[in-house]
Rosetta silent file (secondary structure, phi, psi, omega in degrees, C-alpha in Angstrom):
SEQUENCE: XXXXXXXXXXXXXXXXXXXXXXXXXXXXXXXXXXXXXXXXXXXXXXXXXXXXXXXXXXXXXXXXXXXXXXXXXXXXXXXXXXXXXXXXXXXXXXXXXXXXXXXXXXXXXXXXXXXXXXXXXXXXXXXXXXXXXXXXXXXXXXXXXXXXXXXXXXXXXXXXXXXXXXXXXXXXXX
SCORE:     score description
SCORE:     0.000 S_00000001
   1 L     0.000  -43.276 -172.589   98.740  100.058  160.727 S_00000001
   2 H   -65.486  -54.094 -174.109  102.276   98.302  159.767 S_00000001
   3 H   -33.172  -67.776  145.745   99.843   96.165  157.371 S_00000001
   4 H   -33.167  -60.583   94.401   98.306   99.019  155.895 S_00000001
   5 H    42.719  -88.721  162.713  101.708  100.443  155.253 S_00000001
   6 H   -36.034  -65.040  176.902  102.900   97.527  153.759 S_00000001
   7 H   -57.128  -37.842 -175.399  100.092   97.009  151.522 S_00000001
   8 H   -85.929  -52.950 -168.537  100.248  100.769  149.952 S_00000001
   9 H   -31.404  -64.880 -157.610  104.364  100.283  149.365 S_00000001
  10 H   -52.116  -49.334 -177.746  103.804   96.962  147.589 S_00000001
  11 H   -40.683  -75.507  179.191  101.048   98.549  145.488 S_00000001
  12 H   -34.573  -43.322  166.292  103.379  101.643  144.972 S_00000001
  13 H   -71.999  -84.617 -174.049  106.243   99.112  143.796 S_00000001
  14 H   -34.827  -29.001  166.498  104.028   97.228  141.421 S_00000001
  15 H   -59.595  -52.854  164.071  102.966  100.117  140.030 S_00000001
  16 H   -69.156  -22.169  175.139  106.290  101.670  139.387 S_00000001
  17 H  -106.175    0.522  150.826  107.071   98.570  137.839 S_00000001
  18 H   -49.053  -56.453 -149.503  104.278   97.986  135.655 S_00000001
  19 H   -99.601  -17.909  151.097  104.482  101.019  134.192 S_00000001
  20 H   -82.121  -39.602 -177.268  108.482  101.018  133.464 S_00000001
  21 H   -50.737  -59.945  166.493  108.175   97.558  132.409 S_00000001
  22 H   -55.865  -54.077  171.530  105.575   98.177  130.168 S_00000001
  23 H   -51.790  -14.761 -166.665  107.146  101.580  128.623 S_00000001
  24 H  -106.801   -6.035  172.413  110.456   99.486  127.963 S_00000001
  25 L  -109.491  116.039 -170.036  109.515   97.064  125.750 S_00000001
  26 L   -53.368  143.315 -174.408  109.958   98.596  122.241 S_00000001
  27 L  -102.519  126.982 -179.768  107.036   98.347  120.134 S_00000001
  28 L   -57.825  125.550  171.641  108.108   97.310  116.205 S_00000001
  29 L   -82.412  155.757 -170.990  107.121   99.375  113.557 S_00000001
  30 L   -76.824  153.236 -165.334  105.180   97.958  110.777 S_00000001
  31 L   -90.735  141.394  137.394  107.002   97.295  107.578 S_00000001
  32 L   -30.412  134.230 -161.627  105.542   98.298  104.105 S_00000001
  33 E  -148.944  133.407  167.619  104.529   94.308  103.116 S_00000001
  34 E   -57.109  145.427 -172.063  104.330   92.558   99.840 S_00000001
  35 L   -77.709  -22.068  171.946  100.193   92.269   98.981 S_00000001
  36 L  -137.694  165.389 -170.713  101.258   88.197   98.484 S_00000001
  37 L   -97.458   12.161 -169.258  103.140   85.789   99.979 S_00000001
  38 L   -84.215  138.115  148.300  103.972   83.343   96.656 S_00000001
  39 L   -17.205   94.747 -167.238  107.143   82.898   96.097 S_00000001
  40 L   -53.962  146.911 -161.671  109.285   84.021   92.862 S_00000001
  41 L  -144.334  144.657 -154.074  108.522   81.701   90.519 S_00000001
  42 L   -79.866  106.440 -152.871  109.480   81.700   86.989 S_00000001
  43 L   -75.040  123.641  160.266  106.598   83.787   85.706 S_00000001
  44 L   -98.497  131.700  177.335  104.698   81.966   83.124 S_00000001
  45 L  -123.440  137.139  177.091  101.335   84.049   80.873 S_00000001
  46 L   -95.107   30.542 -173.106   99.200   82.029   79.084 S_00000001
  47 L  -125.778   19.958 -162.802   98.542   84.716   76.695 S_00000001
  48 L   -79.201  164.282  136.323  102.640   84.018   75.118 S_00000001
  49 L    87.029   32.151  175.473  102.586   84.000   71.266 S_00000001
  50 L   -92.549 -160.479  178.558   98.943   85.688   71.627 S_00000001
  51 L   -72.515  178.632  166.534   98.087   89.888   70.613 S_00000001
  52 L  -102.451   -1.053 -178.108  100.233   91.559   72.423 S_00000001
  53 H   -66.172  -58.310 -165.122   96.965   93.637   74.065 S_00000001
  54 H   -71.488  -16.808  176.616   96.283   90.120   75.648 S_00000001
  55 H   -68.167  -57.518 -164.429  100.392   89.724   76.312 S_00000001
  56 H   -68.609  -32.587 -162.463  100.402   93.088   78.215 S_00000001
  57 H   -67.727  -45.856  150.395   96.778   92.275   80.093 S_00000001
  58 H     0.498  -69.618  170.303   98.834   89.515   81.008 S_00000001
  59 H  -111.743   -2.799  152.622  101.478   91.043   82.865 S_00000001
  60 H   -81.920  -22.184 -178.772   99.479   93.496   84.484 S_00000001
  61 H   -78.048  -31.951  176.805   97.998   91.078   86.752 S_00000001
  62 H   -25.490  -59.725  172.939  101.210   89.226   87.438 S_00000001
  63 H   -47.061  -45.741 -177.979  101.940   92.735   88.450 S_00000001
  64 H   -55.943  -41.115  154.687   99.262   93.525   90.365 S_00000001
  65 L   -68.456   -5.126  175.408  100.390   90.728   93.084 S_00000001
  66 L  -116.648   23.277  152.253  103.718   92.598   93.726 S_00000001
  67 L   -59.459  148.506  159.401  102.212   95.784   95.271 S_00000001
  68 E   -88.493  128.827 -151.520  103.484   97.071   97.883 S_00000001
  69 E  -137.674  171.798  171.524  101.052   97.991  101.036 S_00000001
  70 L    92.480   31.295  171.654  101.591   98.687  104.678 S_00000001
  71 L   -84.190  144.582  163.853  102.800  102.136  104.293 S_00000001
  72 L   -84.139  179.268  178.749  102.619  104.492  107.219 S_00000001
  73 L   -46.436  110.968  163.277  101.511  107.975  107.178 S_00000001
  74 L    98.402   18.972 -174.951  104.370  110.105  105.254 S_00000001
  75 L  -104.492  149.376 -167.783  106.343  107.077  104.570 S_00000001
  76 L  -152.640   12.529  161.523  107.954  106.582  101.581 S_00000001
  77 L  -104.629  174.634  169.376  110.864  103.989  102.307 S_00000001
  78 L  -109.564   98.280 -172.583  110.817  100.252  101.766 S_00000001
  79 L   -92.386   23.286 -165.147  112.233   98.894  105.068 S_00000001
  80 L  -112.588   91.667  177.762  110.985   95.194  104.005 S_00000001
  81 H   -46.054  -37.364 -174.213  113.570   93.204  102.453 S_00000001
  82 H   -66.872  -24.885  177.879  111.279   90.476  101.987 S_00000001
  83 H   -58.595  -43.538 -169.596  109.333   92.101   98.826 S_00000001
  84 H   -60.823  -53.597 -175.296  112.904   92.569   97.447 S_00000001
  85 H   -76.768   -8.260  164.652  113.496   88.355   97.343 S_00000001
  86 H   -73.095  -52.953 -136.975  109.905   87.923   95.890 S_00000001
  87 H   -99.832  -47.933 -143.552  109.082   90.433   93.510 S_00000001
  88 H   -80.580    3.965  145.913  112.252   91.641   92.232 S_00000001
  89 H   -30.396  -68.904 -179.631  112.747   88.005   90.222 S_00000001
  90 H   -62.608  -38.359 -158.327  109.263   88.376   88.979 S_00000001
  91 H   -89.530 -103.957 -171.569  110.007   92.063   88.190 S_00000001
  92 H   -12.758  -74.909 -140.961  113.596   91.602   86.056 S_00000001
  93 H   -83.998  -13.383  156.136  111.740   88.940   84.059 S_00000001
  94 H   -96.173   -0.595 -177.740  108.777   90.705   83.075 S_00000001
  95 H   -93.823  -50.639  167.746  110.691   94.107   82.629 S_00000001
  96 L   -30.540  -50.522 -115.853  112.830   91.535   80.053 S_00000001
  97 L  -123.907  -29.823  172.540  109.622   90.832   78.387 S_00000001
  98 L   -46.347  119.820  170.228  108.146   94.724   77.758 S_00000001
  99 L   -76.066  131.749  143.226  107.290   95.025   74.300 S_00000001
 100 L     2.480  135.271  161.224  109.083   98.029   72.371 S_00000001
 101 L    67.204   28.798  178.505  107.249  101.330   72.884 S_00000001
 102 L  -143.967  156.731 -152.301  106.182   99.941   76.910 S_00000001
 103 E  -144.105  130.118  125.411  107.305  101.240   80.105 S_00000001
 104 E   -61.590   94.142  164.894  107.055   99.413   83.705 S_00000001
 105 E   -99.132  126.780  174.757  105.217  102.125   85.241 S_00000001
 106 E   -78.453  127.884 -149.074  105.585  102.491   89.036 S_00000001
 107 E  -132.055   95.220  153.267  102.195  104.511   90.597 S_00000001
 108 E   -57.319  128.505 -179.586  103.142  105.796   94.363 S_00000001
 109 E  -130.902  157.170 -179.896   99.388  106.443   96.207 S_00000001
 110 L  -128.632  176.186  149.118   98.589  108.076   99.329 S_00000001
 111 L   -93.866 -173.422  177.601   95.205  108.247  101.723 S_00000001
 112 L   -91.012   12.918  176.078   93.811  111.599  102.202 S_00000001
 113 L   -50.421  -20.827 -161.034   95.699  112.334  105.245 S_00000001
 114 L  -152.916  171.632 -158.838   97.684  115.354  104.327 S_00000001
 115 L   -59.721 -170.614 -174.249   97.173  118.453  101.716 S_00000001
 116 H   -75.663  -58.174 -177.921   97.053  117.373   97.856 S_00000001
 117 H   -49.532  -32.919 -174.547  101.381  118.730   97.976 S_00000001
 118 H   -88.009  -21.230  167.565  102.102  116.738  100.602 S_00000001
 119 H   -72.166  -20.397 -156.431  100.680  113.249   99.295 S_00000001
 120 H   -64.832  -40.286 -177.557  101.623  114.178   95.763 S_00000001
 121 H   -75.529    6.002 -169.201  105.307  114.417   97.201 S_00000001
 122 H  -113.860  -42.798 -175.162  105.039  111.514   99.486 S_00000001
 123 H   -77.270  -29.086  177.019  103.338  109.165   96.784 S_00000001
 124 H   -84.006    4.475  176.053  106.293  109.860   94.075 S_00000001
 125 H   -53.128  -69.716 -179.279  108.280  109.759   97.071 S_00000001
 126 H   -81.617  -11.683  165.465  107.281  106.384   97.222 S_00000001
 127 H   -74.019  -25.887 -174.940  107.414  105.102   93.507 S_00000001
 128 H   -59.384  -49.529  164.018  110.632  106.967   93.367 S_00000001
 129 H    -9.638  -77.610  161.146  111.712  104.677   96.179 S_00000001
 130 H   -75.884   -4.117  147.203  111.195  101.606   94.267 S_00000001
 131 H   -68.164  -69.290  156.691  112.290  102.671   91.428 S_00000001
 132 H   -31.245  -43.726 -169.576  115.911  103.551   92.657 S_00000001
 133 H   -59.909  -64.956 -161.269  115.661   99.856   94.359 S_00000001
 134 H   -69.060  -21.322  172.727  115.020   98.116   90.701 S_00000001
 135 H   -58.126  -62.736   63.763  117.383  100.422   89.125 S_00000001
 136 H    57.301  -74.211 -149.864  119.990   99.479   92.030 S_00000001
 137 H   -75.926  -28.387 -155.927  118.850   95.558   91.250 S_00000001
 138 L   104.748   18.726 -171.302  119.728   95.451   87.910 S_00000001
 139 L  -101.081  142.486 -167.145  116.679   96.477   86.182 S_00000001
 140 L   -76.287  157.692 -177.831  117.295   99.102   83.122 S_00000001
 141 L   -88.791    8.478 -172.101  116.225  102.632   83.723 S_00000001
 142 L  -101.843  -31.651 -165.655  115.150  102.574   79.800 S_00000001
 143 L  -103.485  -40.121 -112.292  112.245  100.019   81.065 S_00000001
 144 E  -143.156  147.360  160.713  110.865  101.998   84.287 S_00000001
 145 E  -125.493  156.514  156.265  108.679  105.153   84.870 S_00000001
 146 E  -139.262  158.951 -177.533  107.822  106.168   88.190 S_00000001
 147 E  -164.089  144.171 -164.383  105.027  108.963   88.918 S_00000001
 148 E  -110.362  104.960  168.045  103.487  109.738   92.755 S_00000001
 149 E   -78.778  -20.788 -170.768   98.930  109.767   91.995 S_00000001
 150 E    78.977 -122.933  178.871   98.454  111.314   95.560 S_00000001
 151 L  -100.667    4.411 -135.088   94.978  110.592   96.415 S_00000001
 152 L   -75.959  -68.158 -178.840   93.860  110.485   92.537 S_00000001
 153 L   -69.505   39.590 -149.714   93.463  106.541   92.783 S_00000001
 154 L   -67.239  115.838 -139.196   91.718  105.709   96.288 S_00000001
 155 L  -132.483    4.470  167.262   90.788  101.758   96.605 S_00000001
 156 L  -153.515 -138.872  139.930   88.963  102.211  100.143 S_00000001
 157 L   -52.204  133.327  158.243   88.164  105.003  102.947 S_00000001
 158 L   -13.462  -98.666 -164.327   89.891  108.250  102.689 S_00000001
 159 L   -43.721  -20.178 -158.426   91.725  107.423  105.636 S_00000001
 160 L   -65.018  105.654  172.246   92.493  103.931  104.968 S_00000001
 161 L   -44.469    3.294 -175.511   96.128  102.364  105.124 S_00000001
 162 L  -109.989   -7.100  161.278   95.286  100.098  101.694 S_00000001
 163 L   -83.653   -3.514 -154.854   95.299  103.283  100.042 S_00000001
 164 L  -106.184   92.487 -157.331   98.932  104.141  100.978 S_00000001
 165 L  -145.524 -165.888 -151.260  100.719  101.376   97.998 S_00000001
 166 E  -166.332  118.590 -148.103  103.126  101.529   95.618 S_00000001
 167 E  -159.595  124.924  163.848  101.095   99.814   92.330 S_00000001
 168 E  -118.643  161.791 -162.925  103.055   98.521   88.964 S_00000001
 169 E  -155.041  160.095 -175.924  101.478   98.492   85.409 S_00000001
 170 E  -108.474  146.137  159.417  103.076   98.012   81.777 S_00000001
 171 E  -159.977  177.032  179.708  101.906  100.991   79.857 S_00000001
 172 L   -62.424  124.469  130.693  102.791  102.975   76.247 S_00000001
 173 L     0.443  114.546  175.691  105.688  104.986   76.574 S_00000001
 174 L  -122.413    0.000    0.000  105.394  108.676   76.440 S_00000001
């Protein structure tokens, strides 16, 4: 009987301490994450002293490697420092480089999680984000647009966390 006894306590302790143990170790939330891991690097286009149609085609793909992905539902900060020592190199020096009558426009995106108002305010939510950041960096507010697509631009499932970005593009002015 003392055995028996014994044997449900210990259970009853392991149990309670599984189950605090487990509850107490914090879990990290995921970070909004640059889409690449290269380094800034002193961006060279092999399209220089070309049209400028092939100069801007140019410097959208450059761009297109410093989206930002890994957003959660409704989130619209950038808690990831590390995009800020990649990109924002790469950014200043192609924002330098914007031909007259061009814009760096920043495009905020959502999934379909929430009505059309609430992504549309959560995706400029999040271009506004990074825009304040490059503004804040040293990048002129004369070169940058920012505008929140909602769900307009969807690049997987509805539901999908690769739709929830941050996306930059050179475009005309308006």
């Amino acid at each position: 009987m003392i055995f028996k006894k014994t044997s449900i306590l210990w259970i009853l302790v392991l149990t309670v301490y599984t189950i605090n143990c487990g509850s107490a170790q914090k879990k990290e939330e995921p970070k909004p994450v640059v889409e690449t891991a290269k380094p800034a690097e002193k961006v060279s286009l092999s399209s220089e002293g070309g049209s400028p149609e092939a100069l801007l085609e140019d410097m959208n793909k450059k761009l297109d490697e410093r989206k930002v992905t890994g957003y959660k539902k409704n989130q619209t900060s950038l808690a990831n420092t590390e995009w800020i020592e990649k990109s924002l190199p790469v950014l200043k020096e192609l924002s330098a480089r914007i031909p007259d009558g061009y814009v760096l426009l920043i495009e905020g995106h959502t999934d379909q999680s929430g009505s059309d108002e609430i992504n549309q305010d959560v995706s400029t939510g999040r271009a506004k984000t990074l825009y304040d950041k490059l503004v804040k960096n040293g990048i002129s507010s004369d070169k940058l647009k920012y505008q929140g697509v909602g769900t307009k631009y969807l690049i997987d499932e509805p539901y999908s966390e690769k739709n929830r970005r941050v996306t930059f593009k050179i475009t005309k002015r308006n």
